[in-house]
C-alpha positions in Angstrom: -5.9 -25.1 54.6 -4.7 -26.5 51.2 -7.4 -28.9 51.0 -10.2 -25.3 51.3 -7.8 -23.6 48.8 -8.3 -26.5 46.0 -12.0 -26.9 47.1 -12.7 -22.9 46.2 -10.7 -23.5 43.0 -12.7 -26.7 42.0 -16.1 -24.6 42.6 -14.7 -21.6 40.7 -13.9 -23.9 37.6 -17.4 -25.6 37.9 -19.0 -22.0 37.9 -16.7 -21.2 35.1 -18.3 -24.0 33.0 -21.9 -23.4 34.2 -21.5 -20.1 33.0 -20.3 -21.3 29.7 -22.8 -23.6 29.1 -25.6 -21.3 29.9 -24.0 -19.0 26.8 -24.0 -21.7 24.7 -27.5 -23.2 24.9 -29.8 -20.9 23.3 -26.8 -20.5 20.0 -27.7 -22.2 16.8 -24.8 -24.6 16.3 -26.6 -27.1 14.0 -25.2 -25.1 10.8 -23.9 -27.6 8.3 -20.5 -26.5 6.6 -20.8 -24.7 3.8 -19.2 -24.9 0.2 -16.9 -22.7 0.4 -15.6 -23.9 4.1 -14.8 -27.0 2.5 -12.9 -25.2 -0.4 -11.1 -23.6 2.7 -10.2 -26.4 4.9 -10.6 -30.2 4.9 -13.5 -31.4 7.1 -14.4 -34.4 8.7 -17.6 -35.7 8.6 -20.3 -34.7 11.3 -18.4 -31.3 11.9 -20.3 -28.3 12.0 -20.2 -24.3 12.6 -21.9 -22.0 14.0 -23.2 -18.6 12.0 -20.2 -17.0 13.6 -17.3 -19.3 12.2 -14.8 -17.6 9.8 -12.1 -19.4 8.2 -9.7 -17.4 6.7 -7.3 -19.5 4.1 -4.7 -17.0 2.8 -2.4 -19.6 1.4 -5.5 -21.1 -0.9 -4.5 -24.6 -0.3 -7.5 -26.4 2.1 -4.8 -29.1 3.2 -3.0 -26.4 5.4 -6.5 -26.4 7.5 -8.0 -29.7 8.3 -10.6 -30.4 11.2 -11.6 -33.4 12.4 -15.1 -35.4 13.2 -18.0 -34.2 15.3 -16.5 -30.9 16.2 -18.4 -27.5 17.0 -16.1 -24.1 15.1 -18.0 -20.9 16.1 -14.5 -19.2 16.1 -12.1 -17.9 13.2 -9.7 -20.2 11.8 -6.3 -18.1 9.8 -3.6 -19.1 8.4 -1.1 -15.9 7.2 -0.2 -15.6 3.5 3.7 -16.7 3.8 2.6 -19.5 5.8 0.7 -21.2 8.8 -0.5 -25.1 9.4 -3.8 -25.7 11.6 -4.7 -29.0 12.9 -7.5 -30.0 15.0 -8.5 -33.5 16.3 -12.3 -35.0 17.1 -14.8 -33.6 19.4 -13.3 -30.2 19.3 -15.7 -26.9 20.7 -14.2 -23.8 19.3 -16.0 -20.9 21.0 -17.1 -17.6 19.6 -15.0 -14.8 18.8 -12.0 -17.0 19.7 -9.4 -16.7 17.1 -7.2 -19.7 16.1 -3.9 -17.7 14.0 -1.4 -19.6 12.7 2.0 -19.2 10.6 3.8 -21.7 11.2 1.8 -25.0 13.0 -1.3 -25.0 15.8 -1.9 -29.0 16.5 -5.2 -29.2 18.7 -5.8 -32.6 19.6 -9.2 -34.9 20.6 -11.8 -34.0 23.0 -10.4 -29.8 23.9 -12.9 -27.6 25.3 -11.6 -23.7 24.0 -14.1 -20.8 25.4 -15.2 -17.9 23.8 -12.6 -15.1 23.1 -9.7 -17.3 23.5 -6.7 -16.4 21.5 -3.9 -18.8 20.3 -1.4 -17.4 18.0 2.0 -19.3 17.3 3.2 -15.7 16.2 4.2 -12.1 17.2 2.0 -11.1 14.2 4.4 -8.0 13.8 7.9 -7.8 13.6 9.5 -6.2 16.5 11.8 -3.4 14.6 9.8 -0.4 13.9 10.9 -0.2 10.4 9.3 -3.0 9.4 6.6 -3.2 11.5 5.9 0.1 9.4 6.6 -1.5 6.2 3.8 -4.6 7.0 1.6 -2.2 8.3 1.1 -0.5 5.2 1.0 -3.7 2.8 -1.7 -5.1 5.2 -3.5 -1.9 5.5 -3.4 -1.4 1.0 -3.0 -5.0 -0.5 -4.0 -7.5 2.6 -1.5 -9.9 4.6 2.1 -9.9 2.8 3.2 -13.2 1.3 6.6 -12.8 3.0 7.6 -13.3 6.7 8.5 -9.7 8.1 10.4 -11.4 11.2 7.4 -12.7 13.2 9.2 -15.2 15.0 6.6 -18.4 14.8 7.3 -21.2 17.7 4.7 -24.4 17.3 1.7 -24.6 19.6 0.6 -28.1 20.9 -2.6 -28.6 22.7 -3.1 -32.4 23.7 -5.8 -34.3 24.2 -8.5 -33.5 26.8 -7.5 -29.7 27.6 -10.3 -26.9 28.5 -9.6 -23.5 27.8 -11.2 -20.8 30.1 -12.8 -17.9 28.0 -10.4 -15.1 27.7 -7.6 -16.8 27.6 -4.3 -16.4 25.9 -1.8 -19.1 24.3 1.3 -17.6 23.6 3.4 -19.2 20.6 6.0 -22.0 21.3 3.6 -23.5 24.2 2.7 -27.0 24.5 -0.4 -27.5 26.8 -0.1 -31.0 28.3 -2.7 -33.6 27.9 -5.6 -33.6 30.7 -4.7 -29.5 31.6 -7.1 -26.6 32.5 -6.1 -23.1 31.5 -8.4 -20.4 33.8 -10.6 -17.9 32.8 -8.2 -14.5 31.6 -5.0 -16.3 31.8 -2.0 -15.8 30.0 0.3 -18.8 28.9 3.5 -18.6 27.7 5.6 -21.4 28.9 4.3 -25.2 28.7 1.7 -26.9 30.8 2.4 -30.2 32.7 -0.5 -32.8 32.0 -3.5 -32.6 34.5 -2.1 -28.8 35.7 -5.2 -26.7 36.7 -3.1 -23.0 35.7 -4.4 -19.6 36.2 -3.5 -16.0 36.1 -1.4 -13.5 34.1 1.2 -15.2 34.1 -0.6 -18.2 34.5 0.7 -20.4 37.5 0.0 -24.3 38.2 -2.2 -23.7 41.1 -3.4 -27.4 41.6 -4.0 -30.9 39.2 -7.0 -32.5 38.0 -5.4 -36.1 38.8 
């Protein structure tokens, strides 16, 4: 019975990736980085994006964002104004409309597969009392991020080496995904990820490994 239950799983994750790489083919990913993503971010060579990459820099200092060699961005890249730290490895596909946010540090390591409409934030983005929730609200909505930290309570995120991201997926801030894992399609993570775990669901559960 086990051994049918991890079969079905293994089909539904090669599906999953069928799928994905049938929305990927016919998108224009040849687009070399332009000037003003290298003002933004320090790039590695053979790196390019897709029309649909955004990097937004609100600390203005490109060391705070650096990717590495013969990756694929076709996602947004953000750092807040009071502070943030994004690092990604080689051979990194960012999906589209995934969104990368980071205040504190994101670490993405070698060869990770993230999906389109993936979110990783090593944040609450706002702060939990109403009062100043109201307070950011308003700066953000007049003058743009605030170059203070309204109590978002940042944890690090750590993605090893060799992780695959399922599209609509959430990382949740303080995680560390272990080197090797699988997060499903839709799932939510929020606690760390044994190496080689296949996880899925909302809360996401180890359901089987890869090794």
């Amino acid at each position: 019975m086990l051994n049918n239950f991890f079969n079905k799983i293994k089909k539904k994750l090669a599906l999953q990736l069928y799928n994905e790489l049938l929305h990927y083919q016919n998108l224009d990913f040849s687009v070399e980085p332009e000037k003003r993503y290298h003002e933004l971010a320090l790039i590695s060579e053979n790196t390019n994006f897709s029309k649909l990459a955004r990097i937004y820099n609100q600390l203005n200092d490109r060391t705070r964002i650096r990717i590495g060699s013969n990756c694929i961005i076709s996602g947004d890249l953000l750092t807040y104004a009071h502070g943030g730290d994004i690092e990604i490895g080689n051979f990194v596909f960012i999906g589209e409309n995934s969104r990368i946010w980071s205040a504190l540090s994101i670490k993405i390591g070698n060869n990770v597969l993230i999906s389109h409409n993936v979110n990783i934030h090593d944040n609450n983005s706002h702060p939990l009392d109403s009062k100043l929730r109201k307070e950011q609200s308003e700066i953000i909505l007049t003058k743009g991020l605030p170059n203070i930290n309204y109590g978002t309570k940042e944890q690090r995120i750590i993605i090893e080496d060799d992780v695959w991201i399922g599209y609509n997926a959430s990382i949740s801030k303080g995680v560390v995904l272990g080197k090797g894992s699988i997060i499903g399609a839709g799932s939510y993570v929020y606690s760390d990820v044994l190496p080689y775990s296949v996880m899925m669901g909302n809360p996401a559960k180890a359901v089987s490994k890869t090794q």
